[in-house]
C-alpha positions as CSV (number, residue, x, y, z in Angstrom):
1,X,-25.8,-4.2,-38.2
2,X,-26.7,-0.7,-39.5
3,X,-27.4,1.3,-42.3
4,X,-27.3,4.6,-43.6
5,X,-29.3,6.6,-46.4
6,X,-27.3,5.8,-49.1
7,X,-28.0,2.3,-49.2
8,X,-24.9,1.2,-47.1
9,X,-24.7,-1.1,-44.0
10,X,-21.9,-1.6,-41.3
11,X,-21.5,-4.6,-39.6
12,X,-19.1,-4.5,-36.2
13,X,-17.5,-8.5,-35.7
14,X,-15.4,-9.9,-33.1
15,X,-11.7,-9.9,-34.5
16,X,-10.9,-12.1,-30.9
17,X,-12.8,-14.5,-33.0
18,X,-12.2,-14.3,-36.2
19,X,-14.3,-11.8,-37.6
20,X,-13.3,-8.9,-40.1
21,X,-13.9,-5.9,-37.6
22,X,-16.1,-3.2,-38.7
23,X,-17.0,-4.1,-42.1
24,X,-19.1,-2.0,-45.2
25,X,-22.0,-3.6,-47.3
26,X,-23.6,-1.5,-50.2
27,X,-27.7,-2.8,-49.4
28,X,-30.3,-3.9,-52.7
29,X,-33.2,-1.7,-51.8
30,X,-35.4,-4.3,-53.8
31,X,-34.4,-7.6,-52.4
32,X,-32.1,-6.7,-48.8
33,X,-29.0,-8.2,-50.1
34,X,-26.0,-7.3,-49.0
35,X,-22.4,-7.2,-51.1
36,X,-19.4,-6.6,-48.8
37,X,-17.2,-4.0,-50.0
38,X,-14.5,-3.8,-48.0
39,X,-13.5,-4.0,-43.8
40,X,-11.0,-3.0,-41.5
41,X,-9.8,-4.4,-38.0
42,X,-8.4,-1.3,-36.7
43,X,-9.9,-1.4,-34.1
44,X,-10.0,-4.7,-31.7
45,X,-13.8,-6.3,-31.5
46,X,-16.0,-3.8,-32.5
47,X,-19.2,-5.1,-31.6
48,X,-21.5,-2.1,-31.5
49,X,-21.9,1.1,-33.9
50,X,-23.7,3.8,-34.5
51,X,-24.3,6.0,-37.4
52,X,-24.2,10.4,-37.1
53,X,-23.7,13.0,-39.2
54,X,-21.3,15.6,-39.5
55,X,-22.2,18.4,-42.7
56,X,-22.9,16.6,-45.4
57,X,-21.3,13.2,-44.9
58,X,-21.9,10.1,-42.7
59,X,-19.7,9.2,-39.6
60,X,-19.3,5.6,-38.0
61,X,-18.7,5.4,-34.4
62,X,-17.6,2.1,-33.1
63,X,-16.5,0.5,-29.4
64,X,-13.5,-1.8,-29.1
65,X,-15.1,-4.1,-26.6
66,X,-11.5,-4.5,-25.2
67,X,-9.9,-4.6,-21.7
68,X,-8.8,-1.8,-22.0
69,X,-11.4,-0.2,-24.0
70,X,-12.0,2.1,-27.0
71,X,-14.4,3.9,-28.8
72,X,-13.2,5.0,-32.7
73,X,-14.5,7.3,-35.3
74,X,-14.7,5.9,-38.9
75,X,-15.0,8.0,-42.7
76,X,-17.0,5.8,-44.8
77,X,-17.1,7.4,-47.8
78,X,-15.1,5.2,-49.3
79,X,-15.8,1.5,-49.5
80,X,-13.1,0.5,-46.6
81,X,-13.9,2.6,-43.6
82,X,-11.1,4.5,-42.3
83,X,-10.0,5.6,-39.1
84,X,-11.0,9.5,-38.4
85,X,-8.4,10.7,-35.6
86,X,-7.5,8.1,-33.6
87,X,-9.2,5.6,-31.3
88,X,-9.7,7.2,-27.9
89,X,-9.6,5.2,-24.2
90,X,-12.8,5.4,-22.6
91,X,-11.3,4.7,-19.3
92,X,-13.1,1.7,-18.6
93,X,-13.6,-2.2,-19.7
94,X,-15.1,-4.1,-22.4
95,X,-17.4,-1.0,-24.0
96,X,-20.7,-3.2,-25.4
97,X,-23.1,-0.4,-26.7
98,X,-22.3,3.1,-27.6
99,X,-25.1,6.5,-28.4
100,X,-25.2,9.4,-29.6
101,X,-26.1,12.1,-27.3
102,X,-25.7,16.2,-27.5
103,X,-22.4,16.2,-29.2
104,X,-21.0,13.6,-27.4
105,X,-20.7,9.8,-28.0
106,X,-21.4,7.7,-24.6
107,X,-20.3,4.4,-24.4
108,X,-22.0,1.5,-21.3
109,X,-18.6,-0.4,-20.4
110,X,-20.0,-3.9,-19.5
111,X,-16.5,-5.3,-17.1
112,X,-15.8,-1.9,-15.2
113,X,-20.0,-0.7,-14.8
114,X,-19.6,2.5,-16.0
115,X,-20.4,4.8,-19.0
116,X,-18.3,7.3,-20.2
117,X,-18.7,10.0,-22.6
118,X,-16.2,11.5,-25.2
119,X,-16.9,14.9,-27.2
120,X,-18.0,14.9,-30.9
121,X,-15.3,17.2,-32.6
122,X,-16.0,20.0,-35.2
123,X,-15.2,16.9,-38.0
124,X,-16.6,13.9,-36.1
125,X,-13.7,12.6,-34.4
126,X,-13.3,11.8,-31.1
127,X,-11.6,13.8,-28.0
128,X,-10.2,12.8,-25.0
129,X,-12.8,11.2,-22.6
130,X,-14.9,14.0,-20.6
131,X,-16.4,11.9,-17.6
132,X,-16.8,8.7,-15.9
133,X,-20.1,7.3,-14.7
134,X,-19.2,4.6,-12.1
135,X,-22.3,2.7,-11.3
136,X,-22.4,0.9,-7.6
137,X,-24.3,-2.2,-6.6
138,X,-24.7,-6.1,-7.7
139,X,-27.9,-9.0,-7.2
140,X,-28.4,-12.1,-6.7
141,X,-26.7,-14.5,-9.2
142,X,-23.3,-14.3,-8.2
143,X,-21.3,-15.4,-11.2
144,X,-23.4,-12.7,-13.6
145,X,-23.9,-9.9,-11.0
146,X,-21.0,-9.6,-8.6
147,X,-20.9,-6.3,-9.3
148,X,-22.1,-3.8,-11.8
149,X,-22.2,-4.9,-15.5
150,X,-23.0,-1.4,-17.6
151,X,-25.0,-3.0,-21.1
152,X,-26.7,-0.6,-22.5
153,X,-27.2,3.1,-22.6
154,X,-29.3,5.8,-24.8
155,X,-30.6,9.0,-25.5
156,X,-34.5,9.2,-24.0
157,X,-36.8,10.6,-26.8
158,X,-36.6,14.2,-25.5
159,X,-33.2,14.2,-25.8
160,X,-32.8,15.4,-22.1
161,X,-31.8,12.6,-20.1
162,X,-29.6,9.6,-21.0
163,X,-30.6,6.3,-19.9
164,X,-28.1,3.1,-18.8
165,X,-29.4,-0.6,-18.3
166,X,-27.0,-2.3,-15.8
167,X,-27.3,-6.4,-16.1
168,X,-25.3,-6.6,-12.7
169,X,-27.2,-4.2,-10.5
170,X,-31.1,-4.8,-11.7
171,X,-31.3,-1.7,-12.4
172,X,-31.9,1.4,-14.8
173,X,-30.1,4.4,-14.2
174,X,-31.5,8.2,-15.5
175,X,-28.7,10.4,-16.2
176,X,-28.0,13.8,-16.9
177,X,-25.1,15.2,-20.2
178,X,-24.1,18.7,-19.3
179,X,-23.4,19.1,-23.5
180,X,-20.6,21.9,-22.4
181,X,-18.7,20.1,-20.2
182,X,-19.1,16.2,-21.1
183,X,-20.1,16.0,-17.0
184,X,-22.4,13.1,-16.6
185,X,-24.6,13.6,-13.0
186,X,-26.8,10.1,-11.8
187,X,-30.7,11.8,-11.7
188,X,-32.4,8.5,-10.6
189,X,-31.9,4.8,-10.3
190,X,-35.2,2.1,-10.9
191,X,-35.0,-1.4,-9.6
192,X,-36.2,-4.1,-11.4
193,X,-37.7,-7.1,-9.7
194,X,-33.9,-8.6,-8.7
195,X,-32.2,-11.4,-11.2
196,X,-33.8,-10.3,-14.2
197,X,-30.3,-9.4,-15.5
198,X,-31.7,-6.4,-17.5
199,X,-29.8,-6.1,-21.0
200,X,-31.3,-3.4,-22.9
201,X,-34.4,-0.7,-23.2
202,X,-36.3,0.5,-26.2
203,X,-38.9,3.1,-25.9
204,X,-42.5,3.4,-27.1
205,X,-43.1,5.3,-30.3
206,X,-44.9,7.8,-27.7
207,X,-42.0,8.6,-25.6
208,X,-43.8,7.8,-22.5
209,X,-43.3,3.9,-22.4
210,X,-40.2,2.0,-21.9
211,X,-39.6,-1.9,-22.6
212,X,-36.9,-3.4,-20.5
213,X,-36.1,-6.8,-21.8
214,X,-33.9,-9.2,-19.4
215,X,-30.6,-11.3,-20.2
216,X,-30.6,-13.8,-17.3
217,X,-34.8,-14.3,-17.4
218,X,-36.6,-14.6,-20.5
219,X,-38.7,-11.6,-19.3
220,X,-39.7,-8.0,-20.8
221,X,-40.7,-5.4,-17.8
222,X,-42.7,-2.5,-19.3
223,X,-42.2,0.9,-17.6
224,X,-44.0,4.4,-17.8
225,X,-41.5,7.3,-18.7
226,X,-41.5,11.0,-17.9
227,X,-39.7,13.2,-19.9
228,X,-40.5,16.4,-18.0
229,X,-39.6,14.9,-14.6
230,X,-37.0,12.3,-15.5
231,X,-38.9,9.2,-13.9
232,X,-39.1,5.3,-15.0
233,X,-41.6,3.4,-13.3
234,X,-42.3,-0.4,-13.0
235,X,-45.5,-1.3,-14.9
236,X,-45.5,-4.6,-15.1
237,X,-43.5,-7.4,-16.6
238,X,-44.3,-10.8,-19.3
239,X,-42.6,-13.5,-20.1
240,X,-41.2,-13.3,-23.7
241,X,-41.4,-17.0,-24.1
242,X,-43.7,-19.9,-23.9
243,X,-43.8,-21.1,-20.0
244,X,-43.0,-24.4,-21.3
245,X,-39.9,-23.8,-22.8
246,X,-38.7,-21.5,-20.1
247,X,-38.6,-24.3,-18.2
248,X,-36.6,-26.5,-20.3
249,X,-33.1,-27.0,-18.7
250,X,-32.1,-28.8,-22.0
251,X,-31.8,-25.5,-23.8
252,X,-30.7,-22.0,-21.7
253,X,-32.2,-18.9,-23.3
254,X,-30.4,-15.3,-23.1
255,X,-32.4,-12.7,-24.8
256,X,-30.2,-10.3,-26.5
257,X,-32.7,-7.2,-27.5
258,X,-35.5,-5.7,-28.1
259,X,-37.8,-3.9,-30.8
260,X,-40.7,-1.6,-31.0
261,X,-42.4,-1.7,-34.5
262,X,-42.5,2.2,-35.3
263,X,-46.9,2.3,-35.3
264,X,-46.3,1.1,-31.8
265,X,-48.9,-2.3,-31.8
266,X,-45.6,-4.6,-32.1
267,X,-42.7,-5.7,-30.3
268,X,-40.1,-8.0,-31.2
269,X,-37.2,-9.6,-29.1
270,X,-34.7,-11.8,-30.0
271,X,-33.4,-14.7,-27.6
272,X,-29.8,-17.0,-27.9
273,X,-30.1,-20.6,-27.3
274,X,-33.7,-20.2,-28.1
275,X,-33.0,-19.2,-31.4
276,X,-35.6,-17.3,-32.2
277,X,-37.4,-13.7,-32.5
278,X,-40.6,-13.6,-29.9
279,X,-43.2,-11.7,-31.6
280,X,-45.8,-9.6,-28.8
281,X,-48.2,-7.5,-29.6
282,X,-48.6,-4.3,-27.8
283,X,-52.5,-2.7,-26.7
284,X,-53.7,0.6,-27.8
285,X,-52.2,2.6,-24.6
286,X,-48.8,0.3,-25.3
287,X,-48.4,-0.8,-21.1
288,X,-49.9,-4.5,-21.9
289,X,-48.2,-6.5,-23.9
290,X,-49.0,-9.7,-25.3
291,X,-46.8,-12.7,-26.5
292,X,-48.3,-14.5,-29.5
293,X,-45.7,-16.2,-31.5
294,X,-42.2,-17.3,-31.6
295,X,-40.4,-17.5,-35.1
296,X,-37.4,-19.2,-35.6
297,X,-33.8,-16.7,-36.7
298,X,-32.2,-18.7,-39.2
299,X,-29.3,-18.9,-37.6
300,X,-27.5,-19.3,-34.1
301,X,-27.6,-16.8,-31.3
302,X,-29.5,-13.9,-32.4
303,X,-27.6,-11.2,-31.0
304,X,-29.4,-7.2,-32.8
305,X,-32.6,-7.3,-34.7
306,X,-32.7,-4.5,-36.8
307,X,-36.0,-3.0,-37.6
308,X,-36.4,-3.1,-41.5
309,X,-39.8,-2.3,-43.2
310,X,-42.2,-4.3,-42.9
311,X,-40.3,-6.6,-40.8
312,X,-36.8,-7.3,-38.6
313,X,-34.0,-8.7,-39.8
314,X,-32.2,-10.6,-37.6
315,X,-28.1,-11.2,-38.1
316,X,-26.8,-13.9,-35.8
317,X,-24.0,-13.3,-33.9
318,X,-22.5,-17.2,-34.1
319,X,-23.4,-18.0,-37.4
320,X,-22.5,-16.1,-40.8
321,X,-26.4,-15.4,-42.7
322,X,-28.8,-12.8,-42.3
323,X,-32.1,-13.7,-42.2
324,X,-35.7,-12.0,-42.4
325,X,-38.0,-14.0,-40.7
326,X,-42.0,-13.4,-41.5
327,X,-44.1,-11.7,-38.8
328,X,-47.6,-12.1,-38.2
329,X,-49.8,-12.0,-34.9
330,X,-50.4,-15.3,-35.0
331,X,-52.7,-16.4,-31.7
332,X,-50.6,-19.6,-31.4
333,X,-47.8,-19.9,-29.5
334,X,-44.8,-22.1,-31.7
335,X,-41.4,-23.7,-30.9
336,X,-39.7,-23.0,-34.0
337,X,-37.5,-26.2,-35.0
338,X,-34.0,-25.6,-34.6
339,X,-31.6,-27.5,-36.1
340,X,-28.4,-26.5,-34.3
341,X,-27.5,-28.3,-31.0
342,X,-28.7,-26.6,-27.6
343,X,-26.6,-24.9,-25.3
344,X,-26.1,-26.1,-22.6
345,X,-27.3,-25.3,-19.0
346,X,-24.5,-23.7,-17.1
347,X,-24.6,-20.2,-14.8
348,X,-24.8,-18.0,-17.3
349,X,-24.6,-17.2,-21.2
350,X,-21.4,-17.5,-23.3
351,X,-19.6,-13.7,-23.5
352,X,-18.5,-12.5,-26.6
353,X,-15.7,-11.9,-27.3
354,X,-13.4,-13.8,-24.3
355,X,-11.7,-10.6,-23.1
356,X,-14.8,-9.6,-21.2
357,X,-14.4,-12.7,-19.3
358,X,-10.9,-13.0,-18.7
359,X,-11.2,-9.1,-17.2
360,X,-12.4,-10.9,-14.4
361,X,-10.4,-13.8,-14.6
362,X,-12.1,-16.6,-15.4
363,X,-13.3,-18.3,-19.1
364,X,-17.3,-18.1,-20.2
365,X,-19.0,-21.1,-18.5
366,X,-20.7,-22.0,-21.5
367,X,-19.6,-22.0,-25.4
368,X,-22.1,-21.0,-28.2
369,X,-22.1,-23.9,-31.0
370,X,-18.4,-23.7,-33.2
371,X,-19.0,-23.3,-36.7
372,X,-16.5,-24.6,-39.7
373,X,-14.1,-22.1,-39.7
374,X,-15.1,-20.0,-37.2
375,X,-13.9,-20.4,-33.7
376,X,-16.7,-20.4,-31.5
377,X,-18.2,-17.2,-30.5
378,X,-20.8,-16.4,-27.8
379,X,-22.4,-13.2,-27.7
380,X,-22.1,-9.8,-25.4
């Protein structure tokens, strides 16, 4: 979910799974809620947006997590969001996170490894696709990272370098967007510590940290960052659960994203199966950080927190609430009760929607909990 300044939100569903597709939500400033005011499907499973601008109005850009895939640009000035130009390839599989970056929208495409990047036109639709990124490489757990497995990629602070977390390789790749040409150019690669099964990256308020949180361990690795030179190095890493429960087989915990509260001192993740939002704490310089809480989401499988003064909110990708739950650096560490049934252990997390899996032949070895109505759904 995300929002604009005029008091709007989009939410992106899986329409594989019964979801609406990208729907609009006009946003209660005084008590969050949300009233849906319309949503279209035209593209397949949208499952990540992003918000620019182009004069005076508000663009939506959306992937079609598809095999193949598609990015789409949306009007929302109305309450239905329509389609601006059509919906463009992106010559590669399953596209699960989409930026922004000098005038061109790059999308990570989880089942091919690769990003791509499409130009921006003059009134915020989409062109043709400019380049392919192919990334190279795999790790150790060989149903999740027989090959490279693209799941995340942004713009750096500076706005110089692009940056792509591959869940496949260990790995986070620094690249460079010539803005003329649409030309993407590999500047670096940094290896993580190998089965982490990095998912995504969110940088320090500074610009000179980075917080790499893993899919396949419960771990966050923090990393120093240089702008001027283009270099990510390896800091150190914590766990972003109890030890305890890490080591419960009974329930299998994917962690899905993290947050950096904008003073810097916090961080927040949020972890499937767990079901919950880990709450650290980050020191003055921002390289230690600190678990101190876990806090149940309200829901099942906690898929994007959304940072929302003073606290995240945290939209569920297998159930149907939103939830805000409190935050506080508590020094205790808490299991919060969760009332839906665990997930069970298996090689690696449900994938959401099932076209990512069948790319590669082969149905999700788990299934997130089926809710009335809903088919069930497991998470990208």
């Amino acid at each position: 979910m995300i929002g604009n300044s005029a008091g709007r939100a989009f939410l992106g569903s899986f329409t594989s799974a019964g979801g609406l597709g990208v729907t609009a939500a006009s946003v209660d400033r005084e008590t969050g809620a949300l009233t849906v005011l319309g949503s279209t499907d035209a593209v397949p499973d949208p499952s990540f947006l992003a918000v620019g601008s182009r004069g005076s109005g508000t663009v939506l850009y959306a992937v079609g997590e598809s095999a193949p895939g598609v990015a789409a640009a949306f009007a929302v000035d109305g309450d239905v969001p329509t389609l601006l130009g059509p919906a463009q390839d992106v010559d590669g599989d399953a596209p699960t996170h989409l930026a922004l970056a000098a005038d061109h929208l790059v999308t990570a495409n989880y089942t091919s490894g690769s990003v791509t990047a499409l130009p921006v036109l003059a009134d915020g639709s989409l062109g043709a696709a400019a380049s392919v990124l192919q990334h190279e490489g795999s790790g150790p757990d060989a149903d999740r990272q027989e090959g490279p497995h693209a799941h995340q990629v942004l713009a750096d602070p500076s706005g110089n370098w692009l940056v792509s977390v591959d869940l496949g390789t260990d790995s986070v790749r620094v690249c460079a967007l010539d803005p003329a040409t649409g030309a993407l150019r590999l500047h670096g690669e940094t290896a993580l510590r190998p089965g982490t099964g990095p998912r995504h990256l969110a940088f320090h308020p500074s610009g000179t940290l980075a917080y790499v949180l893993g899919e396949l361990e419960p771990t966050l690795t923090v990393c120093r960052w240089d702008a001027a030179t283009g270099r990510l190095d390896v800091l150190g890493e914590t766990p972003v659960l109890p030890e305890h429960e890490t080591a419960d087989e009974a329930v299998r915990t994917y962690p899905s994203e993290v947050v950096v509260a904008r003073d810097g001192r916090f961080l927040w993740t949020a972890n499937r199966g767990h079901d919950s939002i880990s709450v650290l704490t980050l020191d003055e310089s921002g390289e230690k950080a600190a678990l101190v809480a876990t806090v149940g989401c309200g829901g099942r499988w906690p898929r994007d927190p959304a940072p929302s003064p003073p606290r995240p909110a945290a939209p569920p990708c297998a159930s149907r609430t939103l939830r805000r739950p409190p935050v506080s650096p508590a020094p205790h560490l808490c299991r919060p009760p969760v009332s839906s049934p665990p997930v069970a252990p298996g090689p690696g997390p449900p994938r959401c929607p099932a076209s990512r899996a069948a790319a590669r032949g082969r149905r999700p070895p788990v299934s997130a909990p089926e809710l009335p109505g809903h088919p069930a759904a497991s998470p990208a």
